[in-house]
C-alpha beads as a LAMMPS data file, in Angstrom:
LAMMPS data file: protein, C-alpha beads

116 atoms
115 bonds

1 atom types
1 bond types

-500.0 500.0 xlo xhi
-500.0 500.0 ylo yhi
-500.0 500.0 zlo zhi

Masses

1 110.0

Atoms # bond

1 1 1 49.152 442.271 -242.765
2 1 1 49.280 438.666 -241.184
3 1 1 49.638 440.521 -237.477
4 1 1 46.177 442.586 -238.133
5 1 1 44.530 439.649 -239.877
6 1 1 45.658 437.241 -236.530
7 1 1 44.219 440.721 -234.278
8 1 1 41.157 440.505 -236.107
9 1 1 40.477 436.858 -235.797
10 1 1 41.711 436.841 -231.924
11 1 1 38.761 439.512 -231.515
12 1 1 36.274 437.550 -233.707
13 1 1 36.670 434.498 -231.114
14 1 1 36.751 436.314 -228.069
15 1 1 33.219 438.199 -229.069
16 1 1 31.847 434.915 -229.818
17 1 1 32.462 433.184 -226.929
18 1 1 31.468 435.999 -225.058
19 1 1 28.495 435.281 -226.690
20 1 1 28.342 431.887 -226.167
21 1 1 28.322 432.066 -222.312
22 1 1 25.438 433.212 -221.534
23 1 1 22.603 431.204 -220.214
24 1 1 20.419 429.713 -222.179
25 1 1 17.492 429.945 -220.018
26 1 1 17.830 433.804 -219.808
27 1 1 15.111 434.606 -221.755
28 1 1 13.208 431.654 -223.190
29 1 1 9.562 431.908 -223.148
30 1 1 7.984 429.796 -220.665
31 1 1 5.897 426.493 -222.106
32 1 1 2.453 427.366 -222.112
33 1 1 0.742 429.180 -220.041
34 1 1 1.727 430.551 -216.332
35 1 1 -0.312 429.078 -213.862
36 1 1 0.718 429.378 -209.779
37 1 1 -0.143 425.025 -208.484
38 1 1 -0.748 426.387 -205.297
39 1 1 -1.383 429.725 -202.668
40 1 1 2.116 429.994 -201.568
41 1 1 3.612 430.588 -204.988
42 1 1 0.720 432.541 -206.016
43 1 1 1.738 434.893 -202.796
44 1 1 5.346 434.866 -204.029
45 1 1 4.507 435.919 -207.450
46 1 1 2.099 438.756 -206.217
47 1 1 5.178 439.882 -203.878
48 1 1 7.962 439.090 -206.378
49 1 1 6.016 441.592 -208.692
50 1 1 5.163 444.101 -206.141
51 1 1 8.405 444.060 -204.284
52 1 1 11.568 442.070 -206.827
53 1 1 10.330 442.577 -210.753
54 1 1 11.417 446.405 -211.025
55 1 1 14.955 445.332 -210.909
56 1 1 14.404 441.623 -212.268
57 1 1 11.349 441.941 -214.458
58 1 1 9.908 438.080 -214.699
59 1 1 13.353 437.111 -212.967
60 1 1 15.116 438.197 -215.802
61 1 1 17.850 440.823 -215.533
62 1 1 17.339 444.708 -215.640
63 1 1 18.487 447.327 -212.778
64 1 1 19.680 443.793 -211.194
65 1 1 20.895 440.868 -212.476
66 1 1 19.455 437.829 -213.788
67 1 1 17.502 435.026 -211.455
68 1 1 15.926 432.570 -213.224
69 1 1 19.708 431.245 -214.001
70 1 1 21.177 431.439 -210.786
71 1 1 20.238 428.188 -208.567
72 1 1 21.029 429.717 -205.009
73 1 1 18.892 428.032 -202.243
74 1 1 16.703 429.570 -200.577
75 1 1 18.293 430.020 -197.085
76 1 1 20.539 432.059 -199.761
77 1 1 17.948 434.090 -201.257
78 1 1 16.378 434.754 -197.860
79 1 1 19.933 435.838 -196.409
80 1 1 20.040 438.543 -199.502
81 1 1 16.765 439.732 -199.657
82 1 1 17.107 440.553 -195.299
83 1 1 20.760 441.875 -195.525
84 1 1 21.050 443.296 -199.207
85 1 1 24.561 442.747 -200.770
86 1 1 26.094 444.863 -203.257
87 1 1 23.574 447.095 -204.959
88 1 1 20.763 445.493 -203.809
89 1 1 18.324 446.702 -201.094
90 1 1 17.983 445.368 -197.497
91 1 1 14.283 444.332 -196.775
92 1 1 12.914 444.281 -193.286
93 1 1 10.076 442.194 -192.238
94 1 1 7.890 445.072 -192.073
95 1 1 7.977 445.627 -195.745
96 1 1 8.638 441.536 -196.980
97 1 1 7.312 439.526 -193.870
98 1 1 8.781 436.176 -193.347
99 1 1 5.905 433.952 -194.464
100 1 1 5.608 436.220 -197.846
101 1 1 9.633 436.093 -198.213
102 1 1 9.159 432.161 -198.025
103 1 1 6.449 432.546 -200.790
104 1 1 9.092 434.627 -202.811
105 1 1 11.920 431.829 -202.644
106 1 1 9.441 429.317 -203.235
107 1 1 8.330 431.105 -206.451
108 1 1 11.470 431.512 -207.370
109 1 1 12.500 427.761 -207.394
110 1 1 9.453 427.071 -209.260
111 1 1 9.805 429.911 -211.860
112 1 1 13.425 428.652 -212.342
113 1 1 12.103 424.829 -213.039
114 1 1 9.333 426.375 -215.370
115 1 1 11.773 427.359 -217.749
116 1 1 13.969 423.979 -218.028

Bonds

1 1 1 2
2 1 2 3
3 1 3 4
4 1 4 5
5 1 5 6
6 1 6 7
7 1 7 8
8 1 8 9
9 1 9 10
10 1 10 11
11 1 11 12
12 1 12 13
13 1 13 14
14 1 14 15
15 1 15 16
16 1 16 17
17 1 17 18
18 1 18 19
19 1 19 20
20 1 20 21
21 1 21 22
22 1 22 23
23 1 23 24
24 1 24 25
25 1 25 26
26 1 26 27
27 1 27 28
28 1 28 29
29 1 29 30
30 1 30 31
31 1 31 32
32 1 32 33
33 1 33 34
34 1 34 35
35 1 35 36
36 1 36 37
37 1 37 38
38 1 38 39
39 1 39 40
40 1 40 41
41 1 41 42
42 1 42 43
43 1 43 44
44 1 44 45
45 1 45 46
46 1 46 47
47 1 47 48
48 1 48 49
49 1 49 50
50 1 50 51
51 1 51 52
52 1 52 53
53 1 53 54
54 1 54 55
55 1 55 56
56 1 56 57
57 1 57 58
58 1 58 59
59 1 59 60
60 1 60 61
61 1 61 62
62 1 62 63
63 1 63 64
64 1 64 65
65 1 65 66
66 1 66 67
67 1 67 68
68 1 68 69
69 1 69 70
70 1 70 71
71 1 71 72
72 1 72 73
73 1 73 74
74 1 74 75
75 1 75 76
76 1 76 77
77 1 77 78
78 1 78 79
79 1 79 80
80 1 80 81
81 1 81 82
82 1 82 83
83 1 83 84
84 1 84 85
85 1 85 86
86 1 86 87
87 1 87 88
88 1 88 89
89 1 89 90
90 1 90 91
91 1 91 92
92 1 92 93
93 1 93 94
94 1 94 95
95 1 95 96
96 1 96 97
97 1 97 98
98 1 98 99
99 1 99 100
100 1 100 101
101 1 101 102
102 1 102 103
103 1 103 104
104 1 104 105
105 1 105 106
106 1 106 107
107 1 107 108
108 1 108 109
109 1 109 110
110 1 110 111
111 1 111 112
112 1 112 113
113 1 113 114
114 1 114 115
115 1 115 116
């Protein structure tokens, strides 16, 4: 009785910290409303959507993983995007060119800082 009680309590703590790790930023609602400051991260939200939010709708995770709580540069982000690791895609430059794939990491710094 005092071995399944222990089991049952081990489990208990392990689910909740399992819990417990996650990010907070995950999903929070961003403060007000969404408004690009400038061209270039209006152009990498346009491409982001077009091209990124299938997989990670709003930066969130879906088919792919979260973004919003990962804070890779963007020489990182650029290196992915071209070379695809893992599950993710390769994009050339003739379907993400290099000025829009700056846009994209740029939005993607300042979507992550929108939801401090």
């Amino acid at each position: 009785m005092a071995n399944h009680a222990l089991t049952m309590l081990s489990a208990a703590l392990l689910a909740a910290s399992a819990v417990a790790c996650g990010s907070a930023r995950r999903s929070e609602p961003l403060i007000g409303e969404k408004t690009s400051p400038n061209a270039q991260i209006a152009l990498g939200e346009q491409v982001f959507d077009r091209e990124c939010s299938q997989c990670h709708p709003g930066g969130e995770g879906g088919l792919g993983p979260a973004l919003n709580n990962k804070p890779a540069p963007q020489w990182a982000i650029r290196f992915q995007v071209r070379h695809g690791l893992g599950a993710m895609p390769r994009f050339s430059e003739r379907e993400i060119s290099d000025e829009q794939l700056s846009a994209v990491t740029t939005y993607m710094v300042w979507l992550r800082r929108q939801r401090r």
